[in-house]
C-alpha positions in Angstrom: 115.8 102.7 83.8 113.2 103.1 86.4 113.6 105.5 90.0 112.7 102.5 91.7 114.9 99.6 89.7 115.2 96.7 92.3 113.1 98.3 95.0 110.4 96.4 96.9 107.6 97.9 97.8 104.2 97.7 100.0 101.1 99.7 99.1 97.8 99.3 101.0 94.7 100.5 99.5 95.7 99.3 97.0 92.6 97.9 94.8 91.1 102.0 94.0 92.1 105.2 94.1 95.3 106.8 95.2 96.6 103.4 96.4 95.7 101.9 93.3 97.7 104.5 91.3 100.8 104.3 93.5 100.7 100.8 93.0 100.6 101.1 89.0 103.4 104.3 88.5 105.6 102.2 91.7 105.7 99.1 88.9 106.1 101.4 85.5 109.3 102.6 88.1 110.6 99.2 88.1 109.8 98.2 91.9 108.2 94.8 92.9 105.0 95.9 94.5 102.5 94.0 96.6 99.1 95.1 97.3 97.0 95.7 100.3 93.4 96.4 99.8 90.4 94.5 101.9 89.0 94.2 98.3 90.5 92.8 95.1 91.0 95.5 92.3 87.9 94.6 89.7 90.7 93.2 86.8 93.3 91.7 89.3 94.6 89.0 87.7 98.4 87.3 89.0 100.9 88.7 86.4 103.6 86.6 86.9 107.0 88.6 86.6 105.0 92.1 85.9 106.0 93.3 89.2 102.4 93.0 90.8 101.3 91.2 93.5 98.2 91.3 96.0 96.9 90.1 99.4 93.5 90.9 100.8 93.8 92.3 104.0 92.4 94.7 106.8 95.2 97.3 108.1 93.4 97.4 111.6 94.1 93.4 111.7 97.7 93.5 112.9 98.1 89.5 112.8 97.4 90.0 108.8 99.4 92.9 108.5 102.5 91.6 110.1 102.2 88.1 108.5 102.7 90.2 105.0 105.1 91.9 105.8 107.2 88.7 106.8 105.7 87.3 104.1 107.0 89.8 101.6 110.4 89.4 103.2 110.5 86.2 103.0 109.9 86.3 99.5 111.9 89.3 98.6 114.4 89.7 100.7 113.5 93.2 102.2 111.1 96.0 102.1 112.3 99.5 100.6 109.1 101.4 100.3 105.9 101.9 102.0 102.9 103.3 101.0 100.2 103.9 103.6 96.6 104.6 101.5 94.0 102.8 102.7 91.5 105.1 104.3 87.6 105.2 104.4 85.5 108.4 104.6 83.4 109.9 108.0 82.4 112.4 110.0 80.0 115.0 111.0 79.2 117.6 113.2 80.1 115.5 116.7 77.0 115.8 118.6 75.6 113.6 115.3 78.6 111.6 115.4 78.2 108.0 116.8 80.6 106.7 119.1 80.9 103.8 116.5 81.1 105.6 113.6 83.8 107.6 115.3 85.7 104.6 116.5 85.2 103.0 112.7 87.2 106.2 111.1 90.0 106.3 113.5 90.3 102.2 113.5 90.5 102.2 109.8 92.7 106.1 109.3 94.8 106.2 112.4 95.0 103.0 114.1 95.6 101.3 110.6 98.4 103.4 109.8 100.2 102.3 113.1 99.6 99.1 112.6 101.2 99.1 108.5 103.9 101.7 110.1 104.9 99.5 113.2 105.5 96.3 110.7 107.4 98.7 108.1 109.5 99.4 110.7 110.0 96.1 112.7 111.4 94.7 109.3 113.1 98.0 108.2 115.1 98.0 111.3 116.6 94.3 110.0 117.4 95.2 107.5 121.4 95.9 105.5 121.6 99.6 104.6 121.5 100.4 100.5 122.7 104.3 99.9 122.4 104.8 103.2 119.0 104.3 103.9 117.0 101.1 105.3 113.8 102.1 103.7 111.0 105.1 103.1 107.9 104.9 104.3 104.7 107.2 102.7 101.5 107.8 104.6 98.8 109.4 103.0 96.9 111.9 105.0 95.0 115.1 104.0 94.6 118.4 103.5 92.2 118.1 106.2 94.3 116.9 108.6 96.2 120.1 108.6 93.6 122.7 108.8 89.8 122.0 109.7 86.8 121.4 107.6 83.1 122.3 108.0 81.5 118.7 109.2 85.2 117.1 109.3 85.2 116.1 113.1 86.6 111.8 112.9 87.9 112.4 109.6 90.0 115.3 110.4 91.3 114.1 113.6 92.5 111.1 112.5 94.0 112.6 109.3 95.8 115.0 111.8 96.5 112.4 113.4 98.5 110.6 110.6 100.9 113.4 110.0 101.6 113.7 114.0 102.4 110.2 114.1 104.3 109.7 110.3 106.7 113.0 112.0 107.2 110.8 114.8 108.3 108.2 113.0 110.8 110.2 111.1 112.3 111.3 114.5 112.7 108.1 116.2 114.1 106.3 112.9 115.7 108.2 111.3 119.4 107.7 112.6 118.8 104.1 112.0 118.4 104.8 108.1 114.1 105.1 108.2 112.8 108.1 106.4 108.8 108.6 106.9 106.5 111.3 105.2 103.5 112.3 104.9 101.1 113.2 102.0 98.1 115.8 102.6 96.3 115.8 99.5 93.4 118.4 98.3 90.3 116.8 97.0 91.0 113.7 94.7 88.5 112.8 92.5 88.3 108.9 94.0 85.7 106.3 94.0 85.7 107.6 97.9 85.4 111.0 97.0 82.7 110.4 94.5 80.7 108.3 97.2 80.6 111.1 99.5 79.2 114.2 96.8 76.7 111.3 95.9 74.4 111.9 98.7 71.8 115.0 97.4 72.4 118.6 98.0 76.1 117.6 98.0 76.4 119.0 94.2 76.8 122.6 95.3 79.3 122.0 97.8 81.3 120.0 95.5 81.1 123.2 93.3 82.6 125.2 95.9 85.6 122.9 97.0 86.3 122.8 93.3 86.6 126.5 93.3 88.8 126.5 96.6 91.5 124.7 94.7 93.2 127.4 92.7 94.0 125.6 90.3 90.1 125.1 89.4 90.1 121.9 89.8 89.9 118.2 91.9 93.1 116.4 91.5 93.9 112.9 90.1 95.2 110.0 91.8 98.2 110.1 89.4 99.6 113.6 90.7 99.6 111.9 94.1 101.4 108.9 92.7 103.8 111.2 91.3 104.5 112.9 95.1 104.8 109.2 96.6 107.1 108.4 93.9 109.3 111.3 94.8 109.7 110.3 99.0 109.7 106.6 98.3 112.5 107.5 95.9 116.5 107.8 96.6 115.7 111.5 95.2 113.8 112.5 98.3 117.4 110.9 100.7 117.1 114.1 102.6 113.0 114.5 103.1 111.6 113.2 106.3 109.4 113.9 108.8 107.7 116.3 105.8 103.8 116.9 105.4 104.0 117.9 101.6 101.0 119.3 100.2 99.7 118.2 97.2 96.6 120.1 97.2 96.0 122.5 93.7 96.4 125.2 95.9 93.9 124.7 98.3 95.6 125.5 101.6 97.3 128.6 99.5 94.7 130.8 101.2 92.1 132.6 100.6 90.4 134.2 97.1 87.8 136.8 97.5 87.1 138.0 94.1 89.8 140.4 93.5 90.8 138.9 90.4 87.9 139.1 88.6 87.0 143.0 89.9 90.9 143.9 88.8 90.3 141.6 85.4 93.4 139.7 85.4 
């Protein structure tokens, strides 16, 4: 018996990466999940009655993005869970920063997750009540949307700007049975992650965020999946308006050697 038996549920960003393993651990959970992504995954293939689905769309079009989700009411009856992934990389110090390269990160990070967020909740709010809840809805944001990074500038604020607005979602929702939380992960190792420490000279910085995490190490999409699991489940009734960390220990604070001078 799966944590998310007769569930249906939404994940965007969907073909790589965290979204992609949400997707995969939501279905080993028993939900019917759709996809998101403005790509295919590489081996998608319709499964029939294996619980997957998938729609290519672009969270910033709001036409697409409310047509699925009536779409995957019409289909299914409802939408219990929401997960928000879809993100793209940016940034830079901001005199360096173009005004469209800013506008491309925020379109895609922030404005994307209102759109998704909006049409979760314009269906939600239909919606009968099951165990007392109309449905969860996950946003993905990131440990650098809660403190600041060197060179972080667009990505940063619209990262902060995702767990700001998932909290207010949880506050104006949640007597009518919507729970909303957010997800601030460390450094995943992600085809998106992997594309940024590409560029040369990047290898020793890399080294260092690796070190930063105390538990040595990037994390996996998986360990997120696990944490998305948790708030889209009926075990997580009372979490919302939360910005859990799932981070190895990065935002822990701060390691200056001490360890190794003491030897433990």
């Amino acid at each position: 018996m799966g944590r998310l038996d007769g569930m249906v549920a939404v994940v965007t960003g969907a073909a790589s990466g965290i979204g992609a393993a949400c997707a995969e651990r939501f279905r080993g959970e028993g939900a019917r999940v759709v996809g998101l992504d403005v790509t295919e995954p590489a081996h998608h293939q319709d499964t029939g009655d294996s619980g997957a689905e998938f729609s290519r769309v672009d969270v910033c079009d709001e036409h697409a993005v409310a047509s699925v989700f009536d779409a995957v009411v019409a289909s299914h009856g409802r939408v219990d869970a929401v997960v928000h992934a879809a993100g793209v990389a940016g940034g830079g110090p901001v005199h360096l920063v173009e005004a469209s390269e800013w506008q491309r990160v925020i379109d895609v990070n922030l404005t994307g997750t209102f759109v998704v967020t909006k049409h979760a909740v314009r269906v939600m709010l239909d919606q009968e009540l099951v165990e007392g809840e109309r449905g969860s809805i996950v946003t993905v944001a990131s440990v650098e949307g809660i403190e600041g990074t060197e060179g972080g500038s667009s990505y940063n604020a619209s990262k902060g700007g995702v767990v700001l607005l998932t909290k207010n979602v949880a506050i104006d929702y949640g007597h009518r049975g919507i729970r909303a939380n957010a997800i601030c992960p460390g450094f995943i190792r992600t085809p998106m992650l992997e594309g940024v420490f590409e560029m040369p000279g990047m290898e020793h910085v890399l080294d260092d965020i690796v070190r930063s995490h105390k538990l040595g190490r990037l994390g996996r999409p998986e360990e997120i999946a696990a944490a998305a699991l948790f708030l889209a489940s009926r075990d997580a009734s009372f979490v919302t308006g939360h910005a859990l960390v799932v981070d190895g220990g990065y935002t822990a604070g701060r390691s200056h050697g001490v360890a190794d001078l003491l030897g433990y």
